[in-house]
C-alpha positions in Angstrom: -56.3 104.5 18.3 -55.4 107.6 20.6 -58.4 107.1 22.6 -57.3 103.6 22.8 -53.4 104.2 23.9 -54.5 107.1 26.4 -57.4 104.6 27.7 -54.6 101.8 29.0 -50.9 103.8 28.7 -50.6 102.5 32.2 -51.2 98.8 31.3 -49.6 98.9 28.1 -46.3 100.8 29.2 -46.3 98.4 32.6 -46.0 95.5 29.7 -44.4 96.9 26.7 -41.5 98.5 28.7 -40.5 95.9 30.5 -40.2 93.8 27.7 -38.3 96.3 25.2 -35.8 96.4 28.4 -35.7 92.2 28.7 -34.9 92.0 24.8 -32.5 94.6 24.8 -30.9 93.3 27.3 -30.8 89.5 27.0 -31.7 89.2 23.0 -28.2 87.2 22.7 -29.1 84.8 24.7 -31.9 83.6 22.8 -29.6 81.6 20.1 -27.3 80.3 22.8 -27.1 76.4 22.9 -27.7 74.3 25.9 -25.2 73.7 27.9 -24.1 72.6 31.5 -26.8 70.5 32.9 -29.2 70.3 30.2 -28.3 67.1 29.1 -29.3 65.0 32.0 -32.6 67.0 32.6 -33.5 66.9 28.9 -32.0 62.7 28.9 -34.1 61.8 32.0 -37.7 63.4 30.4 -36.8 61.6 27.6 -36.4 58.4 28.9 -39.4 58.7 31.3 -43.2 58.2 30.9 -45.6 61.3 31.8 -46.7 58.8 34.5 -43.2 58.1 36.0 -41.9 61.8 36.2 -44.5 61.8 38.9 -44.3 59.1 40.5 -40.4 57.4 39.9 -37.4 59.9 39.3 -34.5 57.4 39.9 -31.6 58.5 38.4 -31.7 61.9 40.0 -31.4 63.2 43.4 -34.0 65.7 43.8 -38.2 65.5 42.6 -39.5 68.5 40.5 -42.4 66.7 38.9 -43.7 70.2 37.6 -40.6 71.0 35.8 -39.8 67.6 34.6 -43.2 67.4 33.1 -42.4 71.2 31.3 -38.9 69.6 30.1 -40.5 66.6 28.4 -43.5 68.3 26.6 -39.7 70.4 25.3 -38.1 67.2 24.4 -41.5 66.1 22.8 -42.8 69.1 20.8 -39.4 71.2 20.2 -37.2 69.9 16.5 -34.0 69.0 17.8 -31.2 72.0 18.3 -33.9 74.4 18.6 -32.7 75.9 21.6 -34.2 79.4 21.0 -37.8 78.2 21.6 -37.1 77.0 25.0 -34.7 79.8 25.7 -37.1 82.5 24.4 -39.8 80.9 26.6 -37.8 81.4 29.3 -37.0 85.3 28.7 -41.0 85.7 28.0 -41.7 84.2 31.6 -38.9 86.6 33.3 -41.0 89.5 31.9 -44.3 88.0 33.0 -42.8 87.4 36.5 -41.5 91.7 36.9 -44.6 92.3 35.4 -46.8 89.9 38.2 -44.9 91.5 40.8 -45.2 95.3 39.7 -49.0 94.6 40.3 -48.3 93.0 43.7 -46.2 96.2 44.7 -48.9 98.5 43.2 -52.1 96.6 45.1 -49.8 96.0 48.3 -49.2 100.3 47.9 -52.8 101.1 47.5 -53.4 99.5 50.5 -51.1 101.6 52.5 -52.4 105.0 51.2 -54.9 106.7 49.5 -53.3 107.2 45.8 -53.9 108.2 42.5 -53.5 105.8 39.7 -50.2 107.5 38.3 -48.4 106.9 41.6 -49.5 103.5 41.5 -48.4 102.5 38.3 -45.1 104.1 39.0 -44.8 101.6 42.0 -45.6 98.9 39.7 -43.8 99.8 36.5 -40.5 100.3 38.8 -40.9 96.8 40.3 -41.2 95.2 37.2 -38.3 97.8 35.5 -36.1 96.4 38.8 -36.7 93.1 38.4 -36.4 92.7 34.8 -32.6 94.3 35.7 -32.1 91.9 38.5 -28.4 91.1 38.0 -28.8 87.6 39.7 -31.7 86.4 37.2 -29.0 85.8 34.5 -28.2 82.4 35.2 -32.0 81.5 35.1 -32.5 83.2 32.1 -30.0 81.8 30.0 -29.6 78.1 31.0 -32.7 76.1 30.8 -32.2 73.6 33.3 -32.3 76.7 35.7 -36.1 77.1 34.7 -37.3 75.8 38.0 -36.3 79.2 39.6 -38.5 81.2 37.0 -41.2 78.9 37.1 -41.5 78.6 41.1 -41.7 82.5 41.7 -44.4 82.6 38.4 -46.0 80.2 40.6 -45.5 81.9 44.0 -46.8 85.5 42.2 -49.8 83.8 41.0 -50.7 82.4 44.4 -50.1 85.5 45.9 -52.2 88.0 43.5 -54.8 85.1 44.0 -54.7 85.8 47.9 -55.1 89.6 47.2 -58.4 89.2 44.5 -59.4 86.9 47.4 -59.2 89.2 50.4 -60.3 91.9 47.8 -63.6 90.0 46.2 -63.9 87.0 48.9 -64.9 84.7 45.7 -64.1 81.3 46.7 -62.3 80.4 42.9 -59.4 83.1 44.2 -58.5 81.1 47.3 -58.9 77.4 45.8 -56.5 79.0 43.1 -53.9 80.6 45.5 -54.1 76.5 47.1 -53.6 75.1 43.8 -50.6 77.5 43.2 -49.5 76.9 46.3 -48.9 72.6 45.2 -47.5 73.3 41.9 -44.8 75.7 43.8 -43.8 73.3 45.6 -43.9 70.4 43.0 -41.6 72.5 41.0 -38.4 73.4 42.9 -37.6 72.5 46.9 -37.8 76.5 47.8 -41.7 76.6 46.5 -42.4 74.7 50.1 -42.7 78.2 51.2 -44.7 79.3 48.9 -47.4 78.4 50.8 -45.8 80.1 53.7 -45.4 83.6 51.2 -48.5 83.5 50.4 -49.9 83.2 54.0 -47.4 86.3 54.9 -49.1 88.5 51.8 -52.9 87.4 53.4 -51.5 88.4 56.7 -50.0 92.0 55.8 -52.4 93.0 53.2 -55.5 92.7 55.0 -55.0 91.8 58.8 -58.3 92.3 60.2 -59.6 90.1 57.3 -56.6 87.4 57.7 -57.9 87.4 61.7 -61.0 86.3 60.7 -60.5 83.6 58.4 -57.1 82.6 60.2 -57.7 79.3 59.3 -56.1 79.9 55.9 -53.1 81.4 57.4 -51.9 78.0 58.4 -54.4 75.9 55.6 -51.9 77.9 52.8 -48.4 77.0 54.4 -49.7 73.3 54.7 -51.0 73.1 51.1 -47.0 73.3 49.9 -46.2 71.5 53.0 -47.8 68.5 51.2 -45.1 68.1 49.1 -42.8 66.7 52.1 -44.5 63.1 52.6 -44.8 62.7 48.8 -40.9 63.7 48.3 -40.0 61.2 51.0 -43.1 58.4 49.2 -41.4 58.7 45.9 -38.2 56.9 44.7 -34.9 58.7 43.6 -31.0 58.4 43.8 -29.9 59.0 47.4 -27.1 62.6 47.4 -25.6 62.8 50.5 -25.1 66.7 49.7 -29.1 67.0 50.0 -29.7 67.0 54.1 -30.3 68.8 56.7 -27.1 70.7 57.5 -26.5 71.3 61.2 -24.3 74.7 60.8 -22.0 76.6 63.2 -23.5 80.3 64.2 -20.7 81.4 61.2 -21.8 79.2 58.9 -25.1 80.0 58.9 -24.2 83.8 59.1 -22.4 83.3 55.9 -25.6 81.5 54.1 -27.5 84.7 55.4 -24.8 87.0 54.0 -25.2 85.8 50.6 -28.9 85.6 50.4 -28.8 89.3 51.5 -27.2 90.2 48.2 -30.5 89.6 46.6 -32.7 92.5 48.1 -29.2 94.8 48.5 -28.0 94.1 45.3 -28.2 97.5 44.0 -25.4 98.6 46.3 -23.4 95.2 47.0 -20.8 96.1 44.0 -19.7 98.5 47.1 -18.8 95.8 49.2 -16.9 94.3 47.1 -15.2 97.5 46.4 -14.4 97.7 50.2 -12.9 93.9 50.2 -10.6 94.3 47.5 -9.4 97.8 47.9 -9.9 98.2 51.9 -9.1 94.4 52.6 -12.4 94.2 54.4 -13.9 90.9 55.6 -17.0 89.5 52.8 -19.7 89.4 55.7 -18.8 92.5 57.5 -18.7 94.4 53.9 -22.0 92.8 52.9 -23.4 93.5 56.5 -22.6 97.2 56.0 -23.5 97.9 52.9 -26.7 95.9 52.9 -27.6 97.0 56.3 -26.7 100.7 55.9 -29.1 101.3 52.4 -31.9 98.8 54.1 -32.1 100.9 57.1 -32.2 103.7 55.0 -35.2 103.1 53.0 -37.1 101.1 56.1 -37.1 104.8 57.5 -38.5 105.9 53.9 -41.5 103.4 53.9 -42.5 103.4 58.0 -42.6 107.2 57.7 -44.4 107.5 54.0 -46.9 104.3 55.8 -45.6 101.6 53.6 -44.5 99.6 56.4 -46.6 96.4 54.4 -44.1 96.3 52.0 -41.1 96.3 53.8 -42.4 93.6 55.8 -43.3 91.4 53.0 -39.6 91.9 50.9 -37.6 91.0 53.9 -40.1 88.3 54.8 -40.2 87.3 50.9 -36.6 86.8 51.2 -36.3 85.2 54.9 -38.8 82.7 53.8 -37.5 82.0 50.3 -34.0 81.3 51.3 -35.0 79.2 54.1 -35.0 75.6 52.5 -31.6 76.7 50.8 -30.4 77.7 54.2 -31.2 74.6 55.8 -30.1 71.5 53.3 -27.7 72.9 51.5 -24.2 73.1 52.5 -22.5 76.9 52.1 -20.3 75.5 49.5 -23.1 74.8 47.0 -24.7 77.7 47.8 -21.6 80.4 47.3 -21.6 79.6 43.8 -25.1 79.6 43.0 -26.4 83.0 42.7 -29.5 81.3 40.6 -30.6 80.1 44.3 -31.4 84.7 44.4 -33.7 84.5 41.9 -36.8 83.6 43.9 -35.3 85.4 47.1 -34.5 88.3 45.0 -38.8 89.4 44.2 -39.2 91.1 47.6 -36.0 93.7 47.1 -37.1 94.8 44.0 -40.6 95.9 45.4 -38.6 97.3 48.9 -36.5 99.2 46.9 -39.3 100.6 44.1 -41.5 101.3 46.5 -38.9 103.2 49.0 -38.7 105.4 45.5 -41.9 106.5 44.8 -42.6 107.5 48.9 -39.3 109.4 48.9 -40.5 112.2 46.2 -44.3 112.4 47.9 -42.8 115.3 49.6 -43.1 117.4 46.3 -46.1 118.5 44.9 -45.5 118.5 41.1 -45.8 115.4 39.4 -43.4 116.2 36.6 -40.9 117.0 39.7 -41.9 113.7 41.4 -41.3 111.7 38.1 -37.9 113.4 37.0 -36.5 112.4 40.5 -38.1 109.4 40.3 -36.6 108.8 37.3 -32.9 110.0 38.7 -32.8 107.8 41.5 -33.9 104.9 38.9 -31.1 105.9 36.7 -28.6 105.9 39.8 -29.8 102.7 40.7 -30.5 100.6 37.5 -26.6 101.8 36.1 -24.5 98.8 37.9 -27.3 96.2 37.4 -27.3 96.7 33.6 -23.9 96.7 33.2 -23.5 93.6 34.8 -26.3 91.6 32.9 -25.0 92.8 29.7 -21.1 91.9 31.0 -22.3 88.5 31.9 -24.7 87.9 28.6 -21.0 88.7 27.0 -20.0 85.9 28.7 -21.7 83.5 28.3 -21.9 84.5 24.4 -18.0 84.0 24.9 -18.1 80.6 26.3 -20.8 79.2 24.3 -19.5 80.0 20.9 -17.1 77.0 20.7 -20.1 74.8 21.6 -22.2 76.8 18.6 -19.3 75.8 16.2 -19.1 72.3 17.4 -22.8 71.7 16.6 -22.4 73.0 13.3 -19.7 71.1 12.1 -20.9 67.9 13.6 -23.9 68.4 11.7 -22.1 69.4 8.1 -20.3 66.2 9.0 -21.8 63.6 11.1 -19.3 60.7 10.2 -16.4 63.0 10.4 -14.1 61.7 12.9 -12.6 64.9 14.7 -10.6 66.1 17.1 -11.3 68.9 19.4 -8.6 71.1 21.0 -9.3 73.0 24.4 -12.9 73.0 24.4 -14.0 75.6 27.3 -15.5 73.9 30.6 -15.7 77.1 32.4 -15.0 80.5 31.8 -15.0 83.3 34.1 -14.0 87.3 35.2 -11.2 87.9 36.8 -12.5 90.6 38.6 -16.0 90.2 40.3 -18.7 92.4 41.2 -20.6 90.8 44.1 -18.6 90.1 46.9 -20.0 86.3 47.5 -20.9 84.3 44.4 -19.8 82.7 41.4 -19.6 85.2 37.9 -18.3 82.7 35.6 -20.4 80.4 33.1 -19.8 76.4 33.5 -20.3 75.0 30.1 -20.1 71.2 31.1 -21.1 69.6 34.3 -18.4 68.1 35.7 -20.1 64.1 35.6 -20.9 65.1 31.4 -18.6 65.0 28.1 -18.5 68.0 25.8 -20.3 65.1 23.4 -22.9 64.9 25.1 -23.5 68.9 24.5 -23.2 68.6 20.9 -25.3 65.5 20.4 -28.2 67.5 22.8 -27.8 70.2 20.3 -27.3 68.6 17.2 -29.0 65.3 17.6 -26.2 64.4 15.6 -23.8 61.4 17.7 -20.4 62.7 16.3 -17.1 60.6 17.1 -14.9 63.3 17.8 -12.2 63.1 20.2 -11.8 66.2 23.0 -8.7 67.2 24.4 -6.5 69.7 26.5 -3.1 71.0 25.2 -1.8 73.2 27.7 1.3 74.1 25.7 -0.9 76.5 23.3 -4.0 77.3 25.9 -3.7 80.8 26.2 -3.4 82.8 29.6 -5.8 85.6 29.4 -5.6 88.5 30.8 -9.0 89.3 32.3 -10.8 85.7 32.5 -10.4 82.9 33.7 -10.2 79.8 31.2 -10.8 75.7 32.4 -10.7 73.7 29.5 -12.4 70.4 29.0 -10.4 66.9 30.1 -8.1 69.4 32.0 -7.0 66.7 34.4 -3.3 66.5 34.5 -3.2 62.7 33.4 -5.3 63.5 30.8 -3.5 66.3 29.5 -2.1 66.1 26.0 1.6 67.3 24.9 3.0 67.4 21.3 4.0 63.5 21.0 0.5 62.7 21.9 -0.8 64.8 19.4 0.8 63.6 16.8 0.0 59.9 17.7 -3.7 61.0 17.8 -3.2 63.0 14.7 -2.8 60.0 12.4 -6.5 58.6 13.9 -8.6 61.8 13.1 -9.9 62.8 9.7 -9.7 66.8 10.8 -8.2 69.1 13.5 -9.9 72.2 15.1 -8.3 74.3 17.6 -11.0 76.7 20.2 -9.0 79.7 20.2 -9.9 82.9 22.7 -8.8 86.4 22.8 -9.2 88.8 24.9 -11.7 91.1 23.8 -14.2 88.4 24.3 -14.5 86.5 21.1 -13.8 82.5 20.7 -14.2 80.0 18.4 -13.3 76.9 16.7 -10.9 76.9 13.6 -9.9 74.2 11.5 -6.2 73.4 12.0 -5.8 70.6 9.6 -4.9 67.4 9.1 -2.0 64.5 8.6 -2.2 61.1 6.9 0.4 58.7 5.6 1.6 58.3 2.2 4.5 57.6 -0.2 7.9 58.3 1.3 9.0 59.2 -2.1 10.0 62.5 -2.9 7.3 64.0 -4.4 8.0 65.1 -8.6 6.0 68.3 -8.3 6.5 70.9 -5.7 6.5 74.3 -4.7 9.5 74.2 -2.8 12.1 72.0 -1.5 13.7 72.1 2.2 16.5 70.2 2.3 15.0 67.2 0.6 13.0 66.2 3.8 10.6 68.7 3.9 8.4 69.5 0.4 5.6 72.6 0.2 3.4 70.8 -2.5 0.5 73.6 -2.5 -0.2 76.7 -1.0 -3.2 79.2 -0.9 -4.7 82.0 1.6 -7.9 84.0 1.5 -8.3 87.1 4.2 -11.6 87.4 5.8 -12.0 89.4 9.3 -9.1 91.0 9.7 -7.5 87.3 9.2 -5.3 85.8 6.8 -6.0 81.7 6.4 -3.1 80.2 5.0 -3.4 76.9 3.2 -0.5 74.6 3.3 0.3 71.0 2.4 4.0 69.4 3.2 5.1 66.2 2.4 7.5 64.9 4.8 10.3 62.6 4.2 12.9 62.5 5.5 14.5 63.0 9.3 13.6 65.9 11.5 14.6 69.2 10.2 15.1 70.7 13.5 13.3 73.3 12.6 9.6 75.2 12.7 7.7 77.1 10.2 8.0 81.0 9.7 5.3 82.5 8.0 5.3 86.3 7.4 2.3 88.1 6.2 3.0 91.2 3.8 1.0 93.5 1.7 2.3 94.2 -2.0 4.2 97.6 -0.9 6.6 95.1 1.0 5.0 96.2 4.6 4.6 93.3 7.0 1.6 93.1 8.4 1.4 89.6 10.1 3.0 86.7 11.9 2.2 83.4 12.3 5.6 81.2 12.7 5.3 78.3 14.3 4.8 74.2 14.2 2.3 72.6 11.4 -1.6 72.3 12.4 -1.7 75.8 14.6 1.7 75.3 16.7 0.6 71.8 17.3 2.8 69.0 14.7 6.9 69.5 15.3 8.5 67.5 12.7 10.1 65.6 15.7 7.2 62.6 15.9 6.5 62.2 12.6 6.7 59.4 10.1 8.5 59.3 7.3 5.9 60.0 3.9 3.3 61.6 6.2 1.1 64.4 4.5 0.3 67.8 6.2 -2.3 70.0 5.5 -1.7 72.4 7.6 -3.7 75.4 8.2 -2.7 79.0 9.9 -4.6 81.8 11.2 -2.9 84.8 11.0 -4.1 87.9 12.5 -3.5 91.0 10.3 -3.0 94.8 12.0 -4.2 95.9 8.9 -5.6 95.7 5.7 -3.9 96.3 2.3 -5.5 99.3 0.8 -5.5 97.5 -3.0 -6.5 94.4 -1.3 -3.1 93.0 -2.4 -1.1 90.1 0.1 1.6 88.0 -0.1 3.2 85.7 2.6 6.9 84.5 3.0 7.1 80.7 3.9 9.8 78.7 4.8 12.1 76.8 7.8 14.3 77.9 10.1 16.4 76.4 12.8 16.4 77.5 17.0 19.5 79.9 15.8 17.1 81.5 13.2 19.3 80.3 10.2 16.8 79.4 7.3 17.0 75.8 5.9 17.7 75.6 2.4 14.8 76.3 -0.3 14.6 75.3 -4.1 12.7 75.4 -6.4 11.4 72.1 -8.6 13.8 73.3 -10.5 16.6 73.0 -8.4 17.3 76.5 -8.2 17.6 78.1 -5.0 14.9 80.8 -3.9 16.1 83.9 -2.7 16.2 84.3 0.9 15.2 80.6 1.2 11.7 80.8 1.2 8.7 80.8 -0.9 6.4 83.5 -1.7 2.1 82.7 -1.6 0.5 84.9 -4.0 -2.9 85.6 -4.2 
């Protein structure tokens, strides 16, 4: 077994490592649900024959017969709601992609200096350790309709270490493979039409006196992907007038540039952003600098360590990649799709690994060599990784009301529910790249959050989704869009209650600001006898009745179990309910209307039912496990309305007392 790990430590750290960083840093992710535009990809493979994904993709605007072949063998082999295959899948191939290109950036190194194998696989495991921390892979990662973008660099890699065994081995199989990788680049996502073109650039810079020779394959490689234009243009779709050629001012374009240079710079853009909010700098000029200043910086390192090959290929890699971007889609799309750096992003992480390794040839000692090495890595991997783990939080943040909705539709499929402030999108306050969208979109603006659920769940739950801005909370570091946010779809309190009396159970997405959300059951209201009930807890005035009560404490919460009977006029009055331990020490608050702030009194019927249900955070825990909770009504002047007992006498301080 020694013999065996000393024989391939290279091979088996360039793997094993970065893999152990890819789970460690997006583990979470693999239990997320789908979400945003997963429905419609998933929905059209579904409804589509093998045959027609190929060859008739109306209903959609764009033709990626590779990937929607990949999403229907999903919708065909995966159980329903088993998001973490596809997901895992999808983390798996972002490893094999840093590792593919680690090997690129060690072959492309070799090339431009005699070396010995340690400095090699330094080059390679720091392009794979760089890429697997590649801020702007998150989105692709994470959502799986964004699998095009892994699967059209896999692709592009493949073609391009098939060009290099070619020009290494001139076997015939490497070449007819780098053509075939070429098509299914291309056939995958509109930016693998430069595959071809990548490819081409990597036969050209790795081996030019071989390339002049055989010249023909420079332009037989670009044309290979190029094939995908008259088939594109043969095949029918749905017409989007937001696909086409965009004829851009010299600004415009400069801006599309500027945010594609984020990709290869993106160690040192969180600077420019630094400069724009602090300095009041200008986004392009910021960029521009930064970028610019740290690019120049390691060309120097590479030209005068004679790994010019490199350099070329990254910025060529990236000039190429973002071309098709550049030139059909308008700058408003783009700005908020960092996903669209993904494939761009390949030829910074082997710019920047390989500008490492030459910097510390100057010094003899390879333990010396490695420990700055492994500084410089350090210095430079710190931001990245912050930022993939602050947006994995995220998205674990936005998602979690989605998780709970698919559970509850599936513990009750013929529930009828209603859903309260549902996240659509949720995002920082703060960002950390000076052009680009940080926040996660839950729901694509032409879907419902039903939709979601039933692509998760499989389950087709009636449940009614709605915003009440009166209790959405204002947070203090994010940004919050709830679903149906539109103003004329907004729902206030005599809404509510109207919608009350149609649902079988209430739920409430709450958030906080230390990240966490999720759905809580708020309760529910029907009608019943307008009678006065003969057993009670407590009477209010004779028009309000506490007929049962109960808590449990679980998470540093208290859930308080009500149920009212209502039956008389409106009290004019809201619900206190004070949280104690048993040494008389208050320890929570939760006053407010019925059904989590929700239900006045006001709009209700006369013999309507509450079960009403309150969350109560605690600041602390009783040491003897011990609670109580004070219940009872008081008016706007904070006078209590009077309490008795079934009795008829009247309970001191006008309230009742929930013991455990």
């Amino acid at each position: 077994m020694l013999n065996f790990l000393r024989r391939y430590r290279y091979g088996l750290s360039l793997v094993l490592l970065p893999l152990g960083l890819a789970l460690l840093l997006y583990a979470p992710t693999v239990g997320l649900p789908y979400f945003w535009d997963d429905f419609p990809n998933f929905h059209f493979a579904a409804a589509k024959s093998y045959l027609d994904v190929w060859t008739d993709v109306t209903g959609l605007p764009y033709y990626r017969p590779v990937v929607f072949t990949f999403n229907k063998l999903v919708t065909d082999i995966v159980p329903v709601g088993a998001s973490w295959m596809p997901h895992l899948f999808l983390l798996l191939l972002d490893v094999v992609n840093s590792i593919l290109l680690g090997m690129v950036a060690g072959k492309f190194y070799f090339r431009g200096r005699e070396s010995d194998r340690r400095t090699i696989w330094l080059v390679e495991l720091l392009t794979a350790v760089l890429f697997i921390t590649y801020p702007f892979a998150i989105l692709p990662v994470v959502h799986f309709a964004s699998a095009t973008h892994l699967l059209v660099l896999f692709f592009t890699l493949m073609g391009v270490t098939a060009v290099i065994q070619y020009e290494r081995t001139e076997k015939k199989k490497w070449l007819a493979a780098a053509l075939v990788f070429a098509l299914l680049a291309a056939f995958t996502h509109e930016a693998g039409i430069m595959a071809g073109a990548i490819m081409a650039l990597t036969y050209l810079l790795y081996d030019w006196h071989f390339a002049r020779r055989q010249w023909w394959w420079l332009v037989g490689l670009p044309l290979a992907s190029a094939l995908f234009l008259p088939v594109w243009v043969a095949v029918p779709k749905t017409d989007n007038e937001g696909i086409a050629i965009q004829l851009d001012s010299l600004e415009l374009a400069l801006m599309k540039t500027s945010f594609f240079l984020q990709g290869p710079t993106y160690p040192f853009q969180p600077i420019a952003t630094w400069l724009m909010q602090t300095q009041g700098w200008r986004d392009i000029t910021a960029i521009w600098l930064i970028g610019g200043l740290f690019l120049a910086l390691v060309a120097v390192i590479l030209w005068r360590g004679g790994q010019l090959r490199i350099l070329l290929l990254g910025l060529g890699w990236m000039g190429l990649a973002m071309l098709p971007s550049v030139v059909a889609l308008p700058y408003d799309y783009i700005s908020i799709s960092p996903r669209l750096l993904y494939f761009t992003g390949a030829g910074g992480a082997m710019i920047w690994a390989t500008g490492m390794v030459t910097a510390v040839l100057i010094f003899k000692r390879w333990w010396l060599k490695t420990a700055i090495v492994a500084a410089l890595l350090v210095f430079t991997l710190v931001l990245p990784i912050i930022y993939v783990r602050r947006e994995v939080t995220l998205h674990e943040f936005a998602l979690a009301p989605l998780t709970d909705m698919v559970a509850i539709a599936q513990a009750s499929p013929d529930s009828k529910d209603m859903v309260i402030n549902a996240v659509n999108w949720l995002a920082y306050k703060r960002p950390w790249y000076p052009i680009g969208n940080d926040g996660v979109a839950v729901l694509a603006p032409y879907l419902n959050t039903l939709d979601l659920v039933e692509l998760n769940s499989g389950v087709n739950w009636q449940a009614t989704v709605a915003t009440f801005p009166e209790i959405r909370p204002d947070l203090t570091d994010y940004y919050l869009a709830t679903a149906n946010e539109r103003p004329d779809e907004f729902w206030h309190m005599e809404k509510f209650t109207q919608e009350a009396y149609l649902h079988d159970r209430v739920w409430l997405t709450t958030y906080e600001d230390n990240g966490r959300s999720q759905l809580i059951y708020a309760g529910q209201i029907n009608t019943g006898d307008t009678q006065s009930p003969t057993t009670y807890l407590a009477n209010f005035e004779n028009n309000v009745y506490l007929t049962e009560s109960s808590f449990i404490v679980e998470d540093n919460v208290l859930v308080l179990d009500l149920d009212w009977a209502f039956t008389g006029e409106d009290p004019q009055a809201t619900i206190f309910r004070n949280a104690f331990d048993c040494a008389g020490n208050l320890i929570g608050e939760g006053s407010g209307f019925a059904l989590e702030r929700m239900l006045p009194f006001i709009y209700l019927s006369p013999g309507t039912h509450i079960h009403d249900v309150k969350h109560i955070p605690l600041s602390s825990l009783a040491a003897d496990g011990c609670y109580q909770v004070e219940v009872g009504l008081f008016r706007s002047d904070g006078s209590r309305l009077t309490a008795l007992a079934a009795d008829g006498t009247e309970l001191a301080n006008q309230l009742y007392l929930v013991r455990e």
